[in-house]
C-alpha positions in Angstrom: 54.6 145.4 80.6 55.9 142.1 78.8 57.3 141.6 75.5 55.7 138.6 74.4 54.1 140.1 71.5 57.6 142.1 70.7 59.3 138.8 70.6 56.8 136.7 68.6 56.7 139.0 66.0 60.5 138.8 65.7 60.5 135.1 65.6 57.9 135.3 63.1 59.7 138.1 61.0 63.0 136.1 61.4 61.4 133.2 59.8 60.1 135.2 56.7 56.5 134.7 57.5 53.5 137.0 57.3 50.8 137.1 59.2 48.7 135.7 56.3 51.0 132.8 55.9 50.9 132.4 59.9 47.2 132.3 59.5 47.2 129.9 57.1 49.4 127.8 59.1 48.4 128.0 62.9 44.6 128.5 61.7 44.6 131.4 64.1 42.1 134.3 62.4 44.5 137.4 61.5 43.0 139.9 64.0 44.2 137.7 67.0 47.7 137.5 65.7 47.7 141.4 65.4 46.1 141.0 69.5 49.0 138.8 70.3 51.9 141.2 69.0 50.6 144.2 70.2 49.8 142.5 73.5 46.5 143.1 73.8 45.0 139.8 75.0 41.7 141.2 76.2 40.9 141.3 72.2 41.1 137.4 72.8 37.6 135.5 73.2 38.7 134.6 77.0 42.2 132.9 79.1 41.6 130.2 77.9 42.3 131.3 73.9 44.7 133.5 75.1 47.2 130.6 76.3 46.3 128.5 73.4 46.6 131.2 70.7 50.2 132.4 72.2 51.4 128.6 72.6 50.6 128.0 69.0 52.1 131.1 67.8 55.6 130.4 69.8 55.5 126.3 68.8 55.2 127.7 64.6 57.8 130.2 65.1 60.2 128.1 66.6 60.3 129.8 70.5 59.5 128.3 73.9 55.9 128.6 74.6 55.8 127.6 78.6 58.9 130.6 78.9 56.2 133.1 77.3 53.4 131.7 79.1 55.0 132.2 82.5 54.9 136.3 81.4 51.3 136.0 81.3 49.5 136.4 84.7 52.0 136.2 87.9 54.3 134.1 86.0 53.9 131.2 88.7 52.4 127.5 86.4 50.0 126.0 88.2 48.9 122.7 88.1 45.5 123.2 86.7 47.3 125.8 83.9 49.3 122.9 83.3 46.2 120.4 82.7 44.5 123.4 81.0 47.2 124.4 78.4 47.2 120.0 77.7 43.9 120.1 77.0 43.6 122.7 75.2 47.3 122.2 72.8 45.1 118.8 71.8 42.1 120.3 71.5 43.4 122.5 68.8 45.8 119.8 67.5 42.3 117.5 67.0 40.5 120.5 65.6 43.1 121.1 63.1 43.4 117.1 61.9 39.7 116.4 61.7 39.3 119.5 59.5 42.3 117.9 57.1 40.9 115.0 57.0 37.4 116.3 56.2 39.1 118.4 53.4 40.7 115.1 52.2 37.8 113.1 51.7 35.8 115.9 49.9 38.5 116.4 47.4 38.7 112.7 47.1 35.1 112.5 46.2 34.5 115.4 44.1 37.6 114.1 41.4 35.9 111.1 41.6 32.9 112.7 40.1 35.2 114.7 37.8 36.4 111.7 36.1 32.5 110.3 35.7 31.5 111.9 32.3 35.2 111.3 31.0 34.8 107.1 31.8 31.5 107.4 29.9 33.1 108.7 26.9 36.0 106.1 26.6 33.1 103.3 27.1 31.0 105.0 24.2 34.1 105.2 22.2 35.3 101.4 23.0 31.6 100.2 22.2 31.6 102.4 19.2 35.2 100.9 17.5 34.1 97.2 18.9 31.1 97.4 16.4 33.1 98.8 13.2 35.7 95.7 14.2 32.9 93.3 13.7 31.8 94.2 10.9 34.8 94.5 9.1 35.9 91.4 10.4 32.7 89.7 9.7 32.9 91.2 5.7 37.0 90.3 5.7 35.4 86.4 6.8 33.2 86.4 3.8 35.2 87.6 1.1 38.0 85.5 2.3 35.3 82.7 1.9 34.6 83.8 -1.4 37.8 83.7 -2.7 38.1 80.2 -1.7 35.5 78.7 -3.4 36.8 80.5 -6.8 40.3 79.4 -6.5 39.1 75.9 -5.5 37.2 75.9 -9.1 40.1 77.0 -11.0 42.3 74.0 -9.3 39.9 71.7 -10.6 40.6 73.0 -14.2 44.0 73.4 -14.5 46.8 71.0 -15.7 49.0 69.1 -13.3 52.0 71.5 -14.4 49.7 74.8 -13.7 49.4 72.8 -10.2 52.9 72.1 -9.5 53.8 75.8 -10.7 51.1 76.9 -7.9 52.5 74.6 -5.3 56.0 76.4 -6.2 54.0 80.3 -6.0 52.1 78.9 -2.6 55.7 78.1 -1.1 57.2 81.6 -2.4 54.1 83.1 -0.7 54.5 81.1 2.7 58.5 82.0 3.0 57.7 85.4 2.3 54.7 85.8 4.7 56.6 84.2 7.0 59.7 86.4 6.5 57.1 89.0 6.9 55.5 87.8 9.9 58.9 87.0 11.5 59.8 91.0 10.6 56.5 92.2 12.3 57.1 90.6 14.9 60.9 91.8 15.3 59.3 95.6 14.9 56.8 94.7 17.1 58.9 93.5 19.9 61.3 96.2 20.1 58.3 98.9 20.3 57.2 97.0 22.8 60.6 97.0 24.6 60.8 100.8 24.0 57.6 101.6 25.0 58.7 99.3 28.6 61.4 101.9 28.7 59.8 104.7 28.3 57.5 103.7 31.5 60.5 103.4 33.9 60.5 106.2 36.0 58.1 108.4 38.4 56.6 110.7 37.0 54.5 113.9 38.2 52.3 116.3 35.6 50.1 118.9 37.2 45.9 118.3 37.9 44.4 121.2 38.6 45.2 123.7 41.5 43.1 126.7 43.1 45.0 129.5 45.4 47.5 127.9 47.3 46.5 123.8 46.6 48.2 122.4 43.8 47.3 118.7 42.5 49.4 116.3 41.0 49.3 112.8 39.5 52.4 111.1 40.5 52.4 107.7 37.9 54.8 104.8 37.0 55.8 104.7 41.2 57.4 102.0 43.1 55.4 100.4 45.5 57.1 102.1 48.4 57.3 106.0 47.3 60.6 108.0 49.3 60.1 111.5 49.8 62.9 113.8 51.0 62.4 117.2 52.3 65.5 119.5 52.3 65.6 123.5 53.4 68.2 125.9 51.9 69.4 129.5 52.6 66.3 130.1 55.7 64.1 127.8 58.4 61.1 126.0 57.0 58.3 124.0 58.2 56.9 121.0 56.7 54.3 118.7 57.7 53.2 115.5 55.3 49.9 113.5 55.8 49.1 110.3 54.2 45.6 109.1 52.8 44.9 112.1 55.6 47.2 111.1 58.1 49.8 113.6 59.4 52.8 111.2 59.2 55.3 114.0 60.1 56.2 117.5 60.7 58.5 119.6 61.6 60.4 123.0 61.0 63.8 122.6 59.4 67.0 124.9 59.5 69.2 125.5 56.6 71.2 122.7 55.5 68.9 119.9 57.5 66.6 117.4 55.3 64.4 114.9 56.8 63.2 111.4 54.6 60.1 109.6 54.7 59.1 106.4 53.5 55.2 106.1 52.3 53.8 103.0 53.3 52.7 100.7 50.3 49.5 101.0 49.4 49.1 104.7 49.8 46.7 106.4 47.4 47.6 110.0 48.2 50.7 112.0 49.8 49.9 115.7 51.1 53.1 118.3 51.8 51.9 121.5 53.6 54.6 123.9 53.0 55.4 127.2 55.2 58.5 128.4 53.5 58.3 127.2 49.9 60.6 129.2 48.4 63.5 128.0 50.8 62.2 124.4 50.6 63.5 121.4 48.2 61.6 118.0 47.6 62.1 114.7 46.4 60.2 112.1 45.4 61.7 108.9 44.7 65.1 110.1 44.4 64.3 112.8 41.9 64.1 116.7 42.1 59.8 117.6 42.3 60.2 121.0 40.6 56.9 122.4 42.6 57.9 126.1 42.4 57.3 126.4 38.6 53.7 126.0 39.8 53.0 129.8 40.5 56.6 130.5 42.2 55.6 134.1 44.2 53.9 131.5 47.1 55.3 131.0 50.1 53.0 129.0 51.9 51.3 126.0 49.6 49.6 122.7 49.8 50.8 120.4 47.4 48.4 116.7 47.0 49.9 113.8 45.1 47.8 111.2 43.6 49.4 108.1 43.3 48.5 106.2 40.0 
């Protein structure tokens, strides 16, 4: 009798997961897991599930899986186990990515056609102001018109002192319009200055989110986006993907970060985490407060969308 399944469920309870969030993680279905700890691999589908189930397990919980799978059987490797448990750690690896990568392009699409019926609206609206601006531009042209031909009457009438006192009125009225004009355009500028400084900065609001998968908008980012994962107080994994490309992960101990720089370009950053709660990010140099998002998870998903 072994004590494989003794010493995976230690690693795994040492680690703070459950067999939910170890399902979540290793894709593994629940009753299998329960198999593996209580050793009782003929509940497996066949060898070849039981190898690659237990290698899994061991990799996520941080424990050596060729020492465990040399309990299983005579505990002699042999070469075509070796080529076996290969194949079969890449077949589940491929399995794993093409199924995030499907996920990613359906949740691409379907905000797409969440944002359909709002774009309509703003071009309705637009279309809507565009017409009230021409007409009251068009009545503004033919009063102003108007106005013109009147005063143009009067001049004709008046004395040459009424004239000069105009000419003296006119020039009042131009140095105060342009007085005016000049403190418009002060006001003006430093709004616009404000405004500027109001814009510096990355910054993430909340989408939408359902169970475990939170979305964010991530706006005003540099062109290169930093994000640094740190882990405090327990082990954590990670892993982040890319426009659906796992660019890295890992499983950190206490007091180790790792950084990663998002190529430019990059439309959309996803962070799987295993142990949220003992699991710090930031993006761009600045703390990504993630946990006030629902903070009894442990295991989450979080998707930035970079605008």
């Amino acid at each position: 009798m072994t004590e494989i399944g003794k010493n995976l469920k230690n690693a795994r309870i040492e680690k703070g997961y459950t067999l939910d969030d170890l399902q979540q993680i290793t894709k593994i279905q629940k009753r299998y897991l329960i198999a593996i700890e209580d050793e009782k691999f003929d509940a497996l589908p066949g060898d070849f599930y039981v190898k690659a189930f237990v290698r899994q397990y061991a990799e996520t919980v941080g424990m050596d899986p060729e020492e465990l799978l040399d309990e299983i059987g005579d505990g002699t490797p042999k070469p075509a186990d070796i080529t076996e448990n290969a194949a079969t750690r890449e077949d589940v690896r491929s399995r794993i990515e093409s199924t995030r990568q499907s996920m990613a392009k359906t949740n691409k699409f379907n905000r797409l056609l969440s944002y359909l019926p709002t774009v309509i609206i703003v071009l309705i609206v637009v279309a809507i102001l565009g017409s009230i601006y021409f007409v009251a531009w068009n009545n503004h042209q033919k009063t102003a018109d108007s106005q013109q031909i009147q005063s143009s009457s009067t001049k004709v009438s008046v004395s040459s002192d009424d004239v000069s006192s105009n000419k003296k009125k006119a020039t009042k009225k131009s140095s105060s319009q342009k007085d005016s004009s000049s403190s418009a355009s002060s006001t003006s500028s430093k709004k616009k200055d404000s405004s500027s400084a109001k814009k510096k900065g990355s910054r993430i609001s909340l989408d939408s989110n359902s169970g475990s998968s939170f979305v964010y908008n991530l706006k005003n980012s540099p062109k290169e986006n930093i994000v640094k994962v740190s882990v405090k107080d327990a082990s954590a994994w990670t892993a982040v993907s890319v426009d659906g490309t796992q660019q890295w992960q890992g499983t950190l101990s206490s007091g180790e970060d790792h950084e990663l720089k998002i190529p430019s370009g990059a439309s959309s950053i996803a962070i799987n985490l295993g142990n949220s709660k003992a699991t710090k990010i930031e993006i761009n140099g600045r703390n990504f407060n993630f946990m006030k998002d629902n903070s009894s998870l442990t295991v989450r998903t979080l998707t930035l969308n970079i605008k």
